[in-house]
C-alpha positions, -999 to +999 in steps of 0.1 A: -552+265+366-522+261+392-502+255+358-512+288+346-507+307+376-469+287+380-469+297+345-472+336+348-452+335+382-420+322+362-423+349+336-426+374+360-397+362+375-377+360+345-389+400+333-378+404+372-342+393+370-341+406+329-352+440+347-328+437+377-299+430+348-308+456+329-310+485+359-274+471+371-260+473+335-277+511+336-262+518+369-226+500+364-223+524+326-234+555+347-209+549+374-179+545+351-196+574+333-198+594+362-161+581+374-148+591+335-109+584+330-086+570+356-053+599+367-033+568+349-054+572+317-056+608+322-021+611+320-016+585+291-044+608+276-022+639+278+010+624+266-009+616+232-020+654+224+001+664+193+038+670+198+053+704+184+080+702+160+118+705+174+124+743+172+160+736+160+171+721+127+165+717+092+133+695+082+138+670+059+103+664+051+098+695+022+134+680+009+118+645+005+083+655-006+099+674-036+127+649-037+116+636-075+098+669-084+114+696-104+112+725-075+146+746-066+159+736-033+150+776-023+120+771-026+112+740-012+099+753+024+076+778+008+059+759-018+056+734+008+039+759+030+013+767+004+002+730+000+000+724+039-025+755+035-042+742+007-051+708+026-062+727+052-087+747+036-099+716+015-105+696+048-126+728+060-150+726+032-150+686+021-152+656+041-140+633+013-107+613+021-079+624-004-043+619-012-020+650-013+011+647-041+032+677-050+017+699-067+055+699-095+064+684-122+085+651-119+120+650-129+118+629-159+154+610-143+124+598-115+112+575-139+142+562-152+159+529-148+173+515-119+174+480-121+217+484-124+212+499-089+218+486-055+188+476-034+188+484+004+169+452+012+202+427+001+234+422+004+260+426-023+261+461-033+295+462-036+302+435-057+271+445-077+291+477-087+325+463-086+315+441-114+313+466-142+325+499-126+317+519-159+276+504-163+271+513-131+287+551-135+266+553-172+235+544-147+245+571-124+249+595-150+211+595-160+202+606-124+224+640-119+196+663-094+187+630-076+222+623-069+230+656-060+206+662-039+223+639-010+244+669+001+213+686+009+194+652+026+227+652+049+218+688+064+187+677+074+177+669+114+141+657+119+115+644+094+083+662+104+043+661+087+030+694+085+003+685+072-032+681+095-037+650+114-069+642+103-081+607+087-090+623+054-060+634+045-046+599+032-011+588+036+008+621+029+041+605+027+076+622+016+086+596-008+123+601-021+120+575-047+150+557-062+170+582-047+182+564-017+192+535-040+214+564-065+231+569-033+242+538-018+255+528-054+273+562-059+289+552-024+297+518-038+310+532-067+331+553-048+347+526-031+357+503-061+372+536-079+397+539-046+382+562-025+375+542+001+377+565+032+357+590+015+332+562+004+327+549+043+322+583+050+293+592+029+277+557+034+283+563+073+267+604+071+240+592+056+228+566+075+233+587+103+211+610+088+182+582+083+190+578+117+183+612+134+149+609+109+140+582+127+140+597+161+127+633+148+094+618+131+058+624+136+047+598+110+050+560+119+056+556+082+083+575+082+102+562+112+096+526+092+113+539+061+143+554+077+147+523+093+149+505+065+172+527+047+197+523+080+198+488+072+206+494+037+236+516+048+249+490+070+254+460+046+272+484+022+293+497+056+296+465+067+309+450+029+334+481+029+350+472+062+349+433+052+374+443+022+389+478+034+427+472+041+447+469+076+465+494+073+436+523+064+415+540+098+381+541+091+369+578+091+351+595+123+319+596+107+312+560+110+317+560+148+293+592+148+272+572+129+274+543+150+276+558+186+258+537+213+219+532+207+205+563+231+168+571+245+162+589+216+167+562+191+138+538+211+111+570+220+082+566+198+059+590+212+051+615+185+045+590+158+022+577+183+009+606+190-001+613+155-015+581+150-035+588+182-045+621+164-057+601+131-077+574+149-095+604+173-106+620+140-119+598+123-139+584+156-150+624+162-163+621+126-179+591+133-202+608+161-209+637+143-226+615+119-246+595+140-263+627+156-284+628+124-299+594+126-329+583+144-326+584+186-327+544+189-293+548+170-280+578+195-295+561+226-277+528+214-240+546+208-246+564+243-251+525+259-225+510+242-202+538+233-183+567+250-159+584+227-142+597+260-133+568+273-125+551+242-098+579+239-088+570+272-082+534+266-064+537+232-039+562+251-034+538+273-024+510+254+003+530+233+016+537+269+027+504+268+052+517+236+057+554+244+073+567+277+103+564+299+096+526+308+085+520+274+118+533+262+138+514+289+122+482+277+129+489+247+169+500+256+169+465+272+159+448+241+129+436+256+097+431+232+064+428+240+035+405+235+001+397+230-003+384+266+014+413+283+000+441+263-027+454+282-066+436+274-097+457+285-123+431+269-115+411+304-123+443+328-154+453+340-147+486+328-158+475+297-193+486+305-183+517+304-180+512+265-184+479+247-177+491+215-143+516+221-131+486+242-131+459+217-117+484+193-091+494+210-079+463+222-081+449+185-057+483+178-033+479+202-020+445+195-018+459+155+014+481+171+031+455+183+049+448+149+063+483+147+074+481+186+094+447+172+106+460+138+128+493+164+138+468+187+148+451+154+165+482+143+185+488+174+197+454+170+212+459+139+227+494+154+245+476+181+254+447+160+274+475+132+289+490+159+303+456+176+316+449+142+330+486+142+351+481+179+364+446+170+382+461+142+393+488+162+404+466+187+431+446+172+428+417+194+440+386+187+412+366+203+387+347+175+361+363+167+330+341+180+350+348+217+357+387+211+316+388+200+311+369+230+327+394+253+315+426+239+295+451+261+257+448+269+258+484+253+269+468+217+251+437+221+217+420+233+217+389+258+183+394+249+186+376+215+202+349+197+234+369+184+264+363+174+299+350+147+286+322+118+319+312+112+307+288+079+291+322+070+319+343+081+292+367+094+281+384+124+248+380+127+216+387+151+183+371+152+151+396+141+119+399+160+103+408+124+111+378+105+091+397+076+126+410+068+144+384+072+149+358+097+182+375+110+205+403+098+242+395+086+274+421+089+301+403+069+337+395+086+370+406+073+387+374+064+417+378+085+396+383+116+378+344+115 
C-alpha cells in the first residue's frame, strides 16, 4: 500500500514540475511576446524595408533583360514597363511560383558560337586573339547588335529589379548572354590590331561600368555577376599593361576605372534588402496558409512561431553585412565568420520563437559567402590599381619591395598579397577559393 501511495506521490510530483515547466515556458513566450523587438532590432528591422531606386541615371537592367532579344533600344524602358505590370497583376490573381523571360524574340546571333571567344573566368585573352587576328574578327562578325550594344551598356548607372519582391516571382535575372564575352574579345582584338590606347580604354569603361552595377543593385545576383565580369576586365587590363610599351601613357579611363575602393563599392544593403523582402514573403505566405488548418496547427505556430520576431532576427543578422560598420569592416578587408556572426539558438530569446530562430540562424551564415566573394572583389580592385601606380611610378625599386610599400588604400595587410616572381605576377589570396585560390595580374617583364 505505502508503495502505491509513494507511487502516486512521484507522479504527482513529476505532472507538478511538467506543469511548473510548462506555465514558465507559457510565461517566458508571453513576456518576449509582450516585450516584441529590441530598439537594436527595430532599427535593423527598418533598415531592411525596400530601398527606392537612385532618382538619377540610366538603368541598366531593361538594357540587359533585352540584351539577346530583338527589341529597339527606344523601346526598351517601355516594353519593360508593360512586363513589370504584367507580373504584377499575375501575382494578384495566382499564387503559383513562375519565371519571367522577355516577352521578344531572340536574336538568332544569341545562339551562335562562341567558343573562339574569350572567357572572363581565365587568363589569356589576349594571346587567345593575338593568335589568329582574322578567326577571331570572322567570330565577331556573326554578332553585330550584341557588339554594338556596349556603347549603350557604357551609359548605364545602376542595375535595378523592377520587378515585385515576392518569392513567386523566380529569379527574374537580366541575363546579357555571350555579350560580355563579344566585348572583352572585341577589346582584345583591338589591342593586337594596334590600337592599344583605345583598346585599354574600352576594357577600362567597361569594367567601370560593371563596377557602378555592382554598387547600384537591388538583386544579390546581380551584384555577383558584375563582379565577376570586373574580374574578367582586369586580366585582359592587366595582359594589356604586361605588353603595352614604355613609351605609351595609359589613357584616363583606366585610373577612373581603378580609383580607390570607396563606401559605395562594400554597401550591400539594398540587395539585402530585397533578399529580406523575398524571404518575408514567402514566410507571410506561409501564415496565410496555416490559418486554414485545424487550431492544434495554429495554436502550435503561435507557441513556436512569431513571424514578428522572426523578421526581427533575420534583420539583424544581415546587420552584421549591411551598414556603416559593416561597410568599414568590409573597407578594412575584414571577413566574417561563423563564430562571430551572430547565433540566437544559444539565447533565451529563443522562446520567443523556436522555429524563426533556427531558421534564421541557419540563413545567416548562408550570406557569409557573398560577404567573402566583395571582400574578394575589392581585393582584386586594389590589387589592379597597385599594378596601375607602379607603372606610373617609374621607380627603380624591384617589384616584390615597391608591392611591399604600397598604401593600405591599394593593398590589404589583411591577406596574403603580393609579387610571384617565378610567376612574374602580382597576386592576392581569395576568401572564395570557389574561384580560384588567388587572383593573378601579370608583370611587365622589365619591371621583375
Amino acid at each position: 500500500m505505502n508503495d502505491v501511495s509513494g507511487f502516486a506521490r512521484a507522479v504527482r510530483g513529476i505532472v507538478l514540475v511538467l506543469l511548473t515547466l510548462l506555465v514558465l515556458f507559457a510565461a517566458t513566450v508571453a513576456a518576449y511576446r509582450w516585450r516584441g523587438p529590441t530598439e537594436v532590432q527595430r532599427d535593423a528591422l527598418a533598415s531592411m524595408q525596400q530601398r527606392a531606386p537612385p532618382q538619377k541615371g540610366v538603368n541598366a537592367f531593361p538594357l540587359l533583360w533585352y540584351m539577346q532579344y530583338d527589341v529597339p533600344d527606344g523601346e526598351l524602358d517601355a516594353r519593360m514597363a508593360i512586363e513589370v505590370a504584367g507580373v504584377r497583376a499575375r501575382l494578384a490573381s495566382s499564387s503559383d511560383v513562375f519565371s519571367p523571360e522577355p516577352d521578344a524574340r531572340k536574336l538568332d546571333e544569341a545562339t551562335g558560337n562562341a567558343s573562339l571567344l574569350c572567357d572572363r573566368t581565365t587568363a589569356g585573352c589576349l594571346d587567345k586573339v593575338a593568335l589568329d587576328p582574322r578567326l577571331i574578327r570572322d567570330a565577331l562578325a556573326t554578332f553585330p547588335t550584341l557588339r554594338a550594344r556596349e556603347a549603350a551598356f557604357e551609359k548605364t548607372d545602376f542595375y535595378w529589379n523592377d520587378f515585385p519582391v515576392d518569392y513567386r516571382v523566380a529569379l527574374p535575372f537580366a541575363n546579357p548572354g555571350v555579350a560580355p564575352r563579344i566585348w572583352l574579345s572585341a577589346f582584345a582584338l583591338q589591342y593586337v590590331e594596334g590600337d592599344r590606347s583605345g583598346a585599354l580604354a574600352n576594357v577600362c569603361r567597361n569594367m567601370g561600368t560593371w563596377r557602378r552595377l555592382r554598387h547600384g543593385t537591388n538583386s544579390l545576383f546581380a551584384s555577383t555577376v558584375a563582379m565577376h565580369e570586373v574580374d574578367g576586365g582586369l586580366r585582359l587590363f592587366g595582359e594589356m599593361l604586361a605588353v603595352l610599351p614604355a613609351a605609351e601613357q595609359v589613357p584616363g579611363d583606366c585610373s577612373e576605372a581603378l580609383r580607390p575602393v570607396e563606401a559605395a563599392d562594400a554597401d550591400r544593403c539594398a540587395e539585402l534588402s530585397s533578399e529580406f523582402g523575398l524571404a518575408a514573403s514567402s514566410m507571410r505566405d506561409a501564415m496565410a496558409k496555416r490559418e486554414t488548418e485545424r487550431w492544434w496547427n495554429r495554436a502550435s505556430d503561435w507557441l513556436f512561431f512569431d513571424a514578428k520576431q522572426t523578421d526581427a532576427w533575420r534583420a539583424e543578422g544581415f546587420s552584421a553585412y549591411c551598414g556603416e560598420s559593416a561597410t568599414r569592416r568590409m573597407l578594412a578587408d575584414i571577413p566574417l565568420s561563423e563564430e562571430t556572426t551572430p547565433m540566437k539558438v544559444h539565447s533565451l530569446e529563443c522562446v520567443a520563437s523556436l522555429t524563426g530562430c533556427l531558421l534564421t540562424d541557419i540563413a545567416a551564415r548562408a550570406y557569409i559567402q557573398y560577404d567573402n566573394r566583395t571582400l574578394d572583389f575589392l581585393a582584386h580592385l586594389r590589387l589592379a590599381a597597385t599594378l596601375l601606380s607602379m607603372r606610373e611610378s617609374g621607380s627603380d625599386e624591384s617589384t616584390a619591395v615597391r608591392f611591399e610599400n604600397e598604401t593600405d588604400s591599394r593593398r590589404s595587410r589583411q591577406r596574403n598579397a603580393g609579387f610571384d616572381r617565378e610567376a612574374g605576377v602580382l597576386f592576392v589570396d581569395n576568401l572564395d577559393a570557389r574561384h580560384g585560390a588567388r587572383f593573378e595580374l601579370p608583370v611587365p617583364r622589365r619591371s621583375r
